[in-house]
N, C-alpha and C positions, 0 to 999 in steps of 0.2 A: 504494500500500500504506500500510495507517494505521498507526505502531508502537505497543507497545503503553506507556501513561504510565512502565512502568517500563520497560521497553527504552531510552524518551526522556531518562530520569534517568540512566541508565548510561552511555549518548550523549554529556550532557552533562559526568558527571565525568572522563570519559575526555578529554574535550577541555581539561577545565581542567586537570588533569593534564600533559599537551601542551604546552596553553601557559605552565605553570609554571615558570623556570627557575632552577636555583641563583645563589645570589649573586657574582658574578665581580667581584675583585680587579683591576681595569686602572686604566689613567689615565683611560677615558672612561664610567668606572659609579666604582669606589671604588679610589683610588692607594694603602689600605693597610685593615687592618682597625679596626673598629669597638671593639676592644678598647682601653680605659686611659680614662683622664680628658681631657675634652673642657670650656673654659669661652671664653666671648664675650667682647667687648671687652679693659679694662683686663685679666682675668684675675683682678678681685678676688671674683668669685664663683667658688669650688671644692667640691665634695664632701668628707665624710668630718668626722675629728674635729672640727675646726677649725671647721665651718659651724654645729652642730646639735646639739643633746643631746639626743635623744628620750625619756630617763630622764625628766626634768622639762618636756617639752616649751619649751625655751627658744632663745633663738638666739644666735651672734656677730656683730651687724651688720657684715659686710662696709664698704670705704671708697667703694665705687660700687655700682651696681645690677648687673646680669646675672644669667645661666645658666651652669649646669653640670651634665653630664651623663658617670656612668664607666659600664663595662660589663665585667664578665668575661668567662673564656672559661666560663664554666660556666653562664651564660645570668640571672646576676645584676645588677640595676640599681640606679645612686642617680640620683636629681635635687634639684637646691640651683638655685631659685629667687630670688631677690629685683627688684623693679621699685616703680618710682613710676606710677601714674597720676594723668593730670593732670585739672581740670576747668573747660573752658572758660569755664560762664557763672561759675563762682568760681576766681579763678586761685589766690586763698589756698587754696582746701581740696584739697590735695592728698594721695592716698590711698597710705600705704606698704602693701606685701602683701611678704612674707618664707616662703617655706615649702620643706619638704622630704618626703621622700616614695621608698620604695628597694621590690624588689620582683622579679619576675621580667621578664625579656624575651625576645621570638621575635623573630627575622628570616624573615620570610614571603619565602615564592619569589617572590611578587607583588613584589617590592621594597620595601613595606613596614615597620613594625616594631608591635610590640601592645606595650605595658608593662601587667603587672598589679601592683598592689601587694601588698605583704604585707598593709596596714592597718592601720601606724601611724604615717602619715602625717600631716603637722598645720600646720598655717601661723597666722599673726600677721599681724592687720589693723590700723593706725595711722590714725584720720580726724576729724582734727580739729573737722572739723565736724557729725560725725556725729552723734544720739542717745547713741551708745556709741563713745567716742573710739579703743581699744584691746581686742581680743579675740583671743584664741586659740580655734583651732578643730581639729579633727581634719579632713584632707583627703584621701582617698583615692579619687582615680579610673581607671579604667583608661584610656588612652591610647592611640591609635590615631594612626602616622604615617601617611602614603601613602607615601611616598620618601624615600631619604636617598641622598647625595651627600658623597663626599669626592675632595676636590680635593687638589691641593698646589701649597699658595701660594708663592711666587719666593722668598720673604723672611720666612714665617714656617712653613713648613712646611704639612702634613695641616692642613685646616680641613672641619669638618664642616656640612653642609648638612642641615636634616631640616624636612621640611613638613608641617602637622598635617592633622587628618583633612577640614578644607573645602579644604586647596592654602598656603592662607599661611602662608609660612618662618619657620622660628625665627632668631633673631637667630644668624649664624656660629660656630661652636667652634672654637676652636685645640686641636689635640691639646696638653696641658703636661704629659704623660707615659705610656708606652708601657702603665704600671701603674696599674690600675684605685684612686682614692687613694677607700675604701669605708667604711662601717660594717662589722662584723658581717653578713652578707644571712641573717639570723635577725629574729624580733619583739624588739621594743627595750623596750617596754614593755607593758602589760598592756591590753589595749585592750577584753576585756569590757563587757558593760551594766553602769552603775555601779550600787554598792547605796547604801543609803542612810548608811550609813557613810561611803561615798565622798561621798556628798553633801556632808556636814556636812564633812566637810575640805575639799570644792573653797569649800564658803559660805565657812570659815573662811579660805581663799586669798585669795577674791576680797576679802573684811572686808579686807585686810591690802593687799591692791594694788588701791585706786579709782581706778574706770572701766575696769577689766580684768574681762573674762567670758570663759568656757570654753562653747564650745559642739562639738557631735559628730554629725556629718556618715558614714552608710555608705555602703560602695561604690557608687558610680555608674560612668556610662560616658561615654567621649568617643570619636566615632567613629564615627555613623552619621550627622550632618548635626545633631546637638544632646547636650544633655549631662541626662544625667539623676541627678540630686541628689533623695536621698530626707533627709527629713530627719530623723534616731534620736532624738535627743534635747537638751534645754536647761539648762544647770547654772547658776545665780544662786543 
C-alpha cells in the first residue's frame, strides 16, 4: 500500500513527537536547572551591569578572558563574551574580540537550546595589526546549541557543559549564582537604520576616537553547519 505524501508527513510528526522528550533534572542528563548565572575559568567574565553598557555601546574589560552565560525562568538570556585569539604565522598580532548580546531562549525536547536575540547586541575588535586596529560593531546572531550538560563538580559545584551547533564545547561554566545576574531582557538601545543625523554624530565619534569605527551587522544565524552574516551597513 502507497501512503499518501500527506499521510507520510503526519507519520513523520507523530514520531518526532514520540521521540521528543522533556528535559529531566538527574545526575546523569542535568544535576540542577539551567536557571542563574553561569561563567568559565577564573570567573572574571560575568553578565549584567558590571560587563557592558549597551546605552553607548562600550565595555568593562574584564582581568582574564572567558564566558558567561545567565538565564531566567521566564525564558530570558545574557551572554558576556571576551577571548584573545592568537596568530601563529604572527605571534605579535594578536586579536582581542569582547562582546555581549541578551535575548530570548528555548530548551528544545531534543536537548538542545536556540538563543535568539533581541538585537542589540555589539562586540569590540582590538588588532593590532590590522588595517583598522579597533572597531565596534553591532553582533547579533541566533545560536543554536545541540546539548547541554550539567554536572556537579566535587569541589566547585553545578558546572555547565553546552556544545555549539557543529558538536564543539564551550569552555565549562560554574554556576556563581542560583540568580540570573541580567540587564533589563528589554532593547537597551535604539538599534534602527541610522539617519543621516546619526551619521554625522557616529563621523563626529569616530573624529574624536582614531582608529575606532562602528560598523552594523543584522540578524544572522548559527546553527545549521555555517553562519550567515548579512551585512546592513558601514559608518566612517
Amino acid at each position: 500500500m502507497i501512503l499518501s505524501p500527506l499521510i507520510g508527513l503526519l507519520l513523520a510528526s507523530l514520531a518526532r513527537s514520540v521521540h521528543s522528550q522533556d528535559i529531566k533534572y538527574d545526575e546523569e542528563h542535568n544535576a540542577t536547572s539551567i536557571v542563574g548565572t553561569w561563567s568559565s575559568g577564573s570567573k572574571a567574565v560575568v553578565t549584567g551591569a558590571g560587563f557592558a553598557n549597551p546605552a553607548n555601546m562600550s565595555f568593562n574589560y574584564p582581568r582574564t578572558t572567558g564566558i558567561s552565560f545567565s538565564f531566567d525562568d521566564d525564558g530570558n538570556y545574557e551572554v558576556a563574551r571576551y577571548r584573545m585569539n592568537g596568530n601563529g604565522s604572527e605571534p605579535t598580532c594578536v586579536t582581542g574580540v569582547i562582546g555581549w548580546a541578551h535575548g530570548k531562549y528555548s530548551l528544545n525536547g531534543n536537548g538542545s537550546i536556540t538563543l535568539t536575540p533581541f538585537g542589540d547586541g555589539f562586540q569590540q575588535i582590538q588588532d593590532a595589526c590590522a588595517a583598522v586596529s579597533n572597531f565596534i560593531e553591532s553582533y547579533n546572531i541566533t545560536e543554536y546549541y545541540t546539548n547541554w550538560r550539567i554536572f556537579m563538580d566535587a569541589t566547585a559545584g553545578p558546572k555547565l557543559h553546552m556544545f555549539q551547533f557543529d558538536g564543539a564545547p564551550l569552555a565549562p561554566q560554574f554556576q556563581i549564582s542560583t540568580t540570573p545576574n541580567m540587564l533589563p531582557p528589554q532593547l537597551l538601545r535604539n538599534v534602527s537604520r541610522p539617519t543621516t543625523d546619526g551619521k554625522t554624530k557616529a563621523a563626529a565619534f569616530l573624529k574624536s576616537n582614531s582608529a575606532l569605527e562602528t560598523r552594523s551587522w543584522t540578524t544572522g544565524v548559527i546553527g545549521t553547519g555555517m553562519a550567515a552574516l548579512v551585512f546592513a551597513s558601514f559608518v566612517i
